[in-house]
C-alpha positions as CSV (number, residue, x, y, z in Angstrom):
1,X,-29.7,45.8,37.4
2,X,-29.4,44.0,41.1
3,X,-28.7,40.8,38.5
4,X,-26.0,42.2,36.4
5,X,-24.6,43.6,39.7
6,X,-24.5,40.3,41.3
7,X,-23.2,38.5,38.0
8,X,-20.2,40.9,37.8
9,X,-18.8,41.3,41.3
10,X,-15.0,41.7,39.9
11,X,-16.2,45.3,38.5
12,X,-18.1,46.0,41.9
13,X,-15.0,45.1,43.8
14,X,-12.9,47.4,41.8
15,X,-15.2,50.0,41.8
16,X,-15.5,50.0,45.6
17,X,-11.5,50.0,45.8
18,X,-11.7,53.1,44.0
19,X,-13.7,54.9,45.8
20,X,-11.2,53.7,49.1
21,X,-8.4,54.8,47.5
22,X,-10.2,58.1,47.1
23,X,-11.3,58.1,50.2
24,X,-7.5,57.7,51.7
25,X,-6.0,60.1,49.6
26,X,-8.3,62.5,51.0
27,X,-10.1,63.2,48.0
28,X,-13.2,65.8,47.8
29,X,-16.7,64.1,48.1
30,X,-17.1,65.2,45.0
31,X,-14.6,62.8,43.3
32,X,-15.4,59.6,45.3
33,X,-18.8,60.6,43.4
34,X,-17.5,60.4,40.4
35,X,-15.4,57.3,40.8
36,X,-18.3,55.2,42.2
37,X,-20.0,56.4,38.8
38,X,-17.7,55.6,36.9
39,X,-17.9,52.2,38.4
40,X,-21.3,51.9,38.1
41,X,-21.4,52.8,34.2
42,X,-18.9,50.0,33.4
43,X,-21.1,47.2,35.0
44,X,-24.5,48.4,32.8
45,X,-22.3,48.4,29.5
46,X,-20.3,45.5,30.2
47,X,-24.2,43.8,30.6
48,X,-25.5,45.6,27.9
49,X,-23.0,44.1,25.9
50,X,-23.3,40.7,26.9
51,X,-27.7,40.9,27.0
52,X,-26.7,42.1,22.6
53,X,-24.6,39.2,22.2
54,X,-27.4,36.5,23.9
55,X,-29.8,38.4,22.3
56,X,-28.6,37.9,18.8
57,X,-27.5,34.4,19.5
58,X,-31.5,33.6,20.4
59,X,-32.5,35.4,17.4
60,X,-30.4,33.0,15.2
61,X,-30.8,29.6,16.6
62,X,-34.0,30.0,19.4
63,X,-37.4,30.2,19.0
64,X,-37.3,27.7,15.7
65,X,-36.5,31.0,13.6
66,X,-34.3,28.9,11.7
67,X,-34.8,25.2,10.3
68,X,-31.6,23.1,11.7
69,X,-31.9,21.6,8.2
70,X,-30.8,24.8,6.3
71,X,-28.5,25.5,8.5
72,X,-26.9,22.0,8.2
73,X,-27.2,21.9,4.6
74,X,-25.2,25.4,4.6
75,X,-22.9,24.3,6.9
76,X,-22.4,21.0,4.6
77,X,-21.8,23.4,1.7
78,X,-19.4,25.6,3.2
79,X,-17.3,22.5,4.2
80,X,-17.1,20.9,0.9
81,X,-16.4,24.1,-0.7
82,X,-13.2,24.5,1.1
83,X,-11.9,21.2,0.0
84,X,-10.1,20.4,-2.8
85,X,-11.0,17.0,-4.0
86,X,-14.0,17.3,-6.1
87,X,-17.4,16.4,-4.4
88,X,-21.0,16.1,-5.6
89,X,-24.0,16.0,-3.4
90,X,-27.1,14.2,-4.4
91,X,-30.3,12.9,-3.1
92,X,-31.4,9.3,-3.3
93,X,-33.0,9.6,-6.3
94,X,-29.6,10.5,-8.5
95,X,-30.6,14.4,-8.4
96,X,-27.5,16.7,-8.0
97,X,-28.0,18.9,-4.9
98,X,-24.7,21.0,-4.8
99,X,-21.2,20.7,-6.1
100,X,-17.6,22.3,-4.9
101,X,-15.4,24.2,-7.3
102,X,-12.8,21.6,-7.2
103,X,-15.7,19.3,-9.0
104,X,-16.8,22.1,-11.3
105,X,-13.2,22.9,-12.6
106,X,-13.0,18.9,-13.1
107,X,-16.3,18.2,-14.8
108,X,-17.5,21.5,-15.5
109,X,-20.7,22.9,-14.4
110,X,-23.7,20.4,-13.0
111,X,-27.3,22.2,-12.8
112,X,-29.2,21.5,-9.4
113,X,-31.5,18.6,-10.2
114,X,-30.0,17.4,-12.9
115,X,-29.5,12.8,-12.7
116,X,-26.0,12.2,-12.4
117,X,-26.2,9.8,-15.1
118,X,-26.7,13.1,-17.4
119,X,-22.5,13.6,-16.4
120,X,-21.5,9.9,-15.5
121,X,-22.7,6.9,-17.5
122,X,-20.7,4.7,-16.6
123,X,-22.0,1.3,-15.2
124,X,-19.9,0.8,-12.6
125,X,-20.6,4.1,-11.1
126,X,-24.3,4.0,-11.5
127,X,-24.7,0.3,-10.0
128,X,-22.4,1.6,-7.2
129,X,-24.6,4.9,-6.4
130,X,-27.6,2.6,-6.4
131,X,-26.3,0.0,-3.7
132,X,-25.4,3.0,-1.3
133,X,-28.7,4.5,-1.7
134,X,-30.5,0.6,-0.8
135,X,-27.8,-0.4,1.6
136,X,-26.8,3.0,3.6
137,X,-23.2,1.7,3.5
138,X,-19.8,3.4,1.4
139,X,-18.5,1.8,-1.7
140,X,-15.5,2.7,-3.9
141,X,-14.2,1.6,-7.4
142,X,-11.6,3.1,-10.3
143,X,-13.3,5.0,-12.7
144,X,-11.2,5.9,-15.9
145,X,-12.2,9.1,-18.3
146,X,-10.7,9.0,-22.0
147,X,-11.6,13.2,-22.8
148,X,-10.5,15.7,-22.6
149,X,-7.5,13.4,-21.7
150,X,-7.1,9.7,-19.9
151,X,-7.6,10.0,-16.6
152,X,-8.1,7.8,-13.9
153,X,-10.3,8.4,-10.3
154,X,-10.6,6.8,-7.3
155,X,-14.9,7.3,-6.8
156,X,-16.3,6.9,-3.6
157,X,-19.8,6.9,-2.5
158,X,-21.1,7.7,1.0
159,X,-24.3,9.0,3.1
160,X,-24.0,11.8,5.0
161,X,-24.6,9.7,8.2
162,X,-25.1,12.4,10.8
163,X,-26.8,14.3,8.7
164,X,-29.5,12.0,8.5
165,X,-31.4,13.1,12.1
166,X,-32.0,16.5,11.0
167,X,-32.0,16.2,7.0
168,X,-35.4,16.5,5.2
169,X,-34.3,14.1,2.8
170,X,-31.1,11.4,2.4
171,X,-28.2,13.1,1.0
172,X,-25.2,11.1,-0.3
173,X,-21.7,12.4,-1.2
174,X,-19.8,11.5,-4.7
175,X,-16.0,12.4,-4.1
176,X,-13.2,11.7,-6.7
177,X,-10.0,11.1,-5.9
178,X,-7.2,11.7,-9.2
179,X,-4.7,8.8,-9.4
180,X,-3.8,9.4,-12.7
181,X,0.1,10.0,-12.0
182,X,0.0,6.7,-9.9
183,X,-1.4,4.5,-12.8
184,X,0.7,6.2,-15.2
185,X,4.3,5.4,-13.3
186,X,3.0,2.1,-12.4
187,X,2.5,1.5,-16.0
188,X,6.1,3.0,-17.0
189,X,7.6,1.0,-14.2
190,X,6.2,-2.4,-16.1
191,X,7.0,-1.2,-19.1
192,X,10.6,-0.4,-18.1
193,X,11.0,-3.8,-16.2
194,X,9.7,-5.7,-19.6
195,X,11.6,-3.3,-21.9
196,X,14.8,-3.5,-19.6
197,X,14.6,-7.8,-19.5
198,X,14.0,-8.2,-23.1
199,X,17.0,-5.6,-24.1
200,X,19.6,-7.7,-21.7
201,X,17.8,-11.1,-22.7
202,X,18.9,-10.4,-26.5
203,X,22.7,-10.3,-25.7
204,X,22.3,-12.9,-23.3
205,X,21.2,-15.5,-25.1
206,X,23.7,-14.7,-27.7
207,X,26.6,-14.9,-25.6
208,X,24.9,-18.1,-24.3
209,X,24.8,-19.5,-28.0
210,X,28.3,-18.2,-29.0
211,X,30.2,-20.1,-25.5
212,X,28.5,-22.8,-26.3
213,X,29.8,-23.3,-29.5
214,X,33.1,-22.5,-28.9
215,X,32.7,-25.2,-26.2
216,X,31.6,-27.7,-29.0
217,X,31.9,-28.0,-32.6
218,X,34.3,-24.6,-32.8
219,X,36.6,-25.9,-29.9
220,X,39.5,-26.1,-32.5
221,X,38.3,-23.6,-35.0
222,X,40.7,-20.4,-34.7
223,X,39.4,-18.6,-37.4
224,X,35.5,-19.3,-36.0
225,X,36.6,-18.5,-32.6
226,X,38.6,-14.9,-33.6
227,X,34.6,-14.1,-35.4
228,X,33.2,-15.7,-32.5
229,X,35.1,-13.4,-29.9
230,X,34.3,-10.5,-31.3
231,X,30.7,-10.9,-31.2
232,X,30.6,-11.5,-27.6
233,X,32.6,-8.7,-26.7
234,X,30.4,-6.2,-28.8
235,X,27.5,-7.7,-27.2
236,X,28.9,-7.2,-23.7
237,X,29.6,-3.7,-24.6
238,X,26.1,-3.4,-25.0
239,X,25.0,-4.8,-22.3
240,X,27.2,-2.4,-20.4
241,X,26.1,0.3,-22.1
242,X,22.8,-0.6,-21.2
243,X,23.6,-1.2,-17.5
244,X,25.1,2.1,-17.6
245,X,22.2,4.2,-18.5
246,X,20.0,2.3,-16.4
247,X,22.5,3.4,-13.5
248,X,22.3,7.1,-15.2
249,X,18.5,7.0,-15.2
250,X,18.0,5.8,-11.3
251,X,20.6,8.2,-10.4
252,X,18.8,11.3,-11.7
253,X,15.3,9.9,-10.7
254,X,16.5,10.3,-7.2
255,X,17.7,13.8,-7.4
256,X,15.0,15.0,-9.9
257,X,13.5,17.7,-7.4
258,X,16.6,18.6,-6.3
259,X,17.7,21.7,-8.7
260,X,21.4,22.7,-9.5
261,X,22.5,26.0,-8.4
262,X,26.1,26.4,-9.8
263,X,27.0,28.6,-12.4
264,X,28.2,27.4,-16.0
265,X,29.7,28.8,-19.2
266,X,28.1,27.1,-22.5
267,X,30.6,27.9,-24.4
268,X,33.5,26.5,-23.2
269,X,31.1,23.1,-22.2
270,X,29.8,22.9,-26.4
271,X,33.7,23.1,-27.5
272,X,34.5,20.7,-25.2
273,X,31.7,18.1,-26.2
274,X,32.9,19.1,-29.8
275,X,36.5,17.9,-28.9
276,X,35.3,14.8,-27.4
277,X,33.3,13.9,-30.4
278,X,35.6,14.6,-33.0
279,X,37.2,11.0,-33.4
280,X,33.6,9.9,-33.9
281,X,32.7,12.8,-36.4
282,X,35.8,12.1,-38.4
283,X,35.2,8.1,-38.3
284,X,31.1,8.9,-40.0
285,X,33.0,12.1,-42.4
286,X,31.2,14.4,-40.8
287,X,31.7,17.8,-39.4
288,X,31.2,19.8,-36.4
289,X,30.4,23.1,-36.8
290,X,29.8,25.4,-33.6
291,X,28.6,29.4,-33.6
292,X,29.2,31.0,-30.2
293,X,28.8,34.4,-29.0
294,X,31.7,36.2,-28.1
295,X,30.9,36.6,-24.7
296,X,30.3,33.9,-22.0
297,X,26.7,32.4,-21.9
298,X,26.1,31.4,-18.2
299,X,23.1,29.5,-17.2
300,X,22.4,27.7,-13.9
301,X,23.6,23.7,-14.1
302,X,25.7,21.1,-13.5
303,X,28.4,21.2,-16.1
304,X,28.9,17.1,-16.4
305,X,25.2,16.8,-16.9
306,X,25.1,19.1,-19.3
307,X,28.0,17.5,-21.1
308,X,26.9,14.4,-20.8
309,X,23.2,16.2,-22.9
310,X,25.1,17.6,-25.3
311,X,27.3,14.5,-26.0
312,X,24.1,12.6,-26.5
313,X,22.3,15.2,-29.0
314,X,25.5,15.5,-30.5
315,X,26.5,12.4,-30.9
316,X,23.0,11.4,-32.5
317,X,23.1,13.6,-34.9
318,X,26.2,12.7,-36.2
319,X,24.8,9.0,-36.3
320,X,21.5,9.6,-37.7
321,X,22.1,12.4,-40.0
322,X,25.3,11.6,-41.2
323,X,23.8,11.9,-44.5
324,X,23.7,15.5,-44.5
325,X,27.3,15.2,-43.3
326,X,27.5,18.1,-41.3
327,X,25.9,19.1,-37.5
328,X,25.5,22.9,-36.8
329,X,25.4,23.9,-33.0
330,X,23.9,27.0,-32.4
331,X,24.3,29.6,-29.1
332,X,21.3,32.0,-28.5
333,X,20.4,34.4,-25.7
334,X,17.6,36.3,-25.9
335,X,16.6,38.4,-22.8
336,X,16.6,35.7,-19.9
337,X,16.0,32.6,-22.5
338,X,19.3,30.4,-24.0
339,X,18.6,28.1,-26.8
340,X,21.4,25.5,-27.7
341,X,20.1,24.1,-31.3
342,X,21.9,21.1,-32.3
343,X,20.9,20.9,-36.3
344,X,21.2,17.7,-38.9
345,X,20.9,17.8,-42.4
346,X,19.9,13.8,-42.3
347,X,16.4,11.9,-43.5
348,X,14.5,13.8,-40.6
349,X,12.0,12.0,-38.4
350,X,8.5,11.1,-39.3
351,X,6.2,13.4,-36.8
352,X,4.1,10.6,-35.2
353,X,7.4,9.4,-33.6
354,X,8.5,13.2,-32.4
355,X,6.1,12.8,-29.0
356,X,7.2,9.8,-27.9
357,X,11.4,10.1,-28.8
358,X,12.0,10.6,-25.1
359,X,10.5,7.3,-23.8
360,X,12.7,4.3,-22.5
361,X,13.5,2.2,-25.1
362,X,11.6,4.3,-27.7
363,X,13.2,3.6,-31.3
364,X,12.1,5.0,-34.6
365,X,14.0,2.1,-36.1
366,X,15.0,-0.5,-33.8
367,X,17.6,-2.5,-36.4
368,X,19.0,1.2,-37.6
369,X,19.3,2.1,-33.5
370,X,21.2,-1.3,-32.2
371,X,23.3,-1.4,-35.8
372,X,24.6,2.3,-34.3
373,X,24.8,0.5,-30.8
374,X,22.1,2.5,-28.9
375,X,20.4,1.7,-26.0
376,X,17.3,3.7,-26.4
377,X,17.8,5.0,-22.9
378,X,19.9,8.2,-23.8
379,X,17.3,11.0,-25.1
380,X,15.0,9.8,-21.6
381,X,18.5,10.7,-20.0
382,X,18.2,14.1,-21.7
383,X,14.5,14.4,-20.6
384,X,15.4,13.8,-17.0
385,X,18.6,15.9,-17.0
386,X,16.4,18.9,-18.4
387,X,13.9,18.3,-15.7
388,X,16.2,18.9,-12.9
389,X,17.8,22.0,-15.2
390,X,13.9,23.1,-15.1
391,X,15.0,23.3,-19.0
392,X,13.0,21.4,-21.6
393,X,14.2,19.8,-25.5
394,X,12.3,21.3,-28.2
395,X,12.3,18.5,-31.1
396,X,11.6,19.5,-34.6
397,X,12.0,17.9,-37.7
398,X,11.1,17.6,-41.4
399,X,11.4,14.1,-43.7
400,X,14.1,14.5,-45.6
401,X,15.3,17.7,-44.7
402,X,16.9,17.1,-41.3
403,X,16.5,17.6,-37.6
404,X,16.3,20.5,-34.8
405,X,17.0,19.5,-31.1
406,X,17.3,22.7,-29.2
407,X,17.4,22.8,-25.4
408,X,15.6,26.0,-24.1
409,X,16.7,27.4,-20.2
């Protein structure tokens, strides 16, 4: 007691100023008493308190009642739980000690003891586990997965340094790092460059071939030079074209995550588009036909992008199914969902091209696409314009029986 008095002197101060305050005020004996006890009790609970607390801190970690080594392999596992890049712990020999959830929702479940060559057989990942074990130092490679679905990893292999002092055993740590996305737009990025070079290269060297003739042997050939002339200028318009969407394309890649929030009535924006096609319509015989609602069909947007989607849709099926020589445009609502179904009657698509229509540069047929003067850039313009909308294009189609492109909001 004398000890817990001397270690908490603020309490015996204030107890002591109670009792002068008592004593001042003229208080009975009786009460200074009381106050002095009062005193008193708060000092032996306040170090009761305090002896529990050191008490159960001696039972956990003093005495040797616990092995640091579970606690540090507990610690260990509570700190790679909590982290979401997917980690594996093993020992030297390859057996699997403990995985995160991150790593079991990746690779599924890995049974303690199991060789991690049971999960991974891949050479480079092996031969990498085995020099950290020998050399005690980190090493990293790209690892690519084909199933469930191509994927790509950063895989890095390191001790568990501090660990190794209190450790029974070496423990090493496999983490994965997904860089999927980063392969896969550096791969579009190439593509686009090599697509993008060889589509202007085409009317280049044309043009290039045309001048120079007109500089040589057709120098004094009208007729040659009228043919001549009008080449070039439809292969300038193409390249324009093309320039064009490229501008289109980089403009809405740097607004992509930045969503519209105006108001817009579809029906008044699908007779418009209709208007505006209706030259081209009546230049392939073919018809337009819209069916609206009645009533105004708002949905959230930018109203020149979603012209400039329905143009497109439009406008390609009146080029490729102008067989069928007639385009229905259908206006749903259901609940909270609009559909706007632009339908064809032409030769349809063959279904492995469907998935990939929205690609840069995609063509089903190349010579049937630049004979219509297309770039191959406008349904990726779609794709992207969607993507801001958070709408999506729902492609179906059916050889020889025509084509569905609805956009769903």
């Amino acid at each position: 007691m004398a000890h817990r008095l001397r270690a908490r002197w603020d309490l015996v101060i204030l107890c002591l100023l109670i009792v002068v305050v008592a004593l001042l005020t003229g208080a009975a004996p009786f009460y200074m008493a009381g106050a002095g006890l009062v005193g008193l009790c708060m000092i032996l609970v306040r170090g009761s308190e305090e002896d529990s607390a050191d008490n159960d801190i001696v039972h956990l970690v003093g005495d040797n009642d616990v092995d640091p080594a579970q606690l540090a392999e507990v610690a260990f596992s509570a700190a790679f739980a909590a982290l979401d890049l997917p980690c594996v712990v093993f020992e030297a020999n390859g057996a699997v000690l403990f995985q995160n959830g991150a790593a079991e929702t990746m690779f599924g479940r890995l049974e303690t003891g199991m060789h991690i060559s049971a999960r991974w057989r891949s050479p480079g990942i092996l031969d990498m586990v085995r020099e950290t074990v020998a050399s005690g130092q980190p090493n990293q490679i790209e690892h690519s997965e084909v199933l469930p679905s191509e994927r790509v990893f950063h895989v890095r292999v390191a001790p568990l340094a501090p660990s190794q002092k209190i450790l029974s055993k070496p423990q090493f740590v496999m983490s994965f790092r997904d860089i999927s996305e980063l392969r896969r737009l550096d791969r579009m990025r190439s593509d686009f460059v090599a697509n993008a070079s060889h589509e202007l290269r085409t009317p280049l060297a044309s043009l290039r071939g045309f001048i120079e003739t007109l500089l040589g042997p057709a120098r004094n050939d009208h007729k040659a030079q009228e043919r001549f002339l009008s080449i070039m200028l439809d292969q300038a318009n193409r390249m324009s074209r093309l320039v064009d969407d490229l501008l289109s394309l980089s403009r809405l890649e740097l607004k992509a995550h930045i969503a519209p929030e105006q108001k817009v009535d579809l029906v008044p924006v699908l007779n418009h588009v209709r208007d505006t096609l209706s030259p081209l319509a009546n230049e392939l015989d073919m018809e337009i036909v819209l069916h609206l609602p009645d009533m105004p069909v708002e949905v959230t947007g930018d109203r020149d992008e979603l012209i400039q989607v329905f143009e497109n849709l439009m406008e390609n099926a009146c080029k490729y199914g102008q067989d069928g020589k007639i385009v229905e445009v259908f206006l749903r609502r259901r609940d909270s969902v609009v559909d706007v179904s632009i339908v064809d009657r032409g030769p349809g698509i063959p279904a492995d091209h469907v998935p990939r229509l929205t690609e840069r540069f995609y063509r089903v047929s190349v010579a049937d696409s630049r004979s219509k003067k297309g770039t191959g850039l406008g349904l990726a313009i779609v794709k992207h314009i969607l993507t801001r909308h958070r709408a999506r294009l729902i492609i179906r189609s059916e050889l020889d029986k025509g084509s569905d492109f609805t956009v769903r909001f």
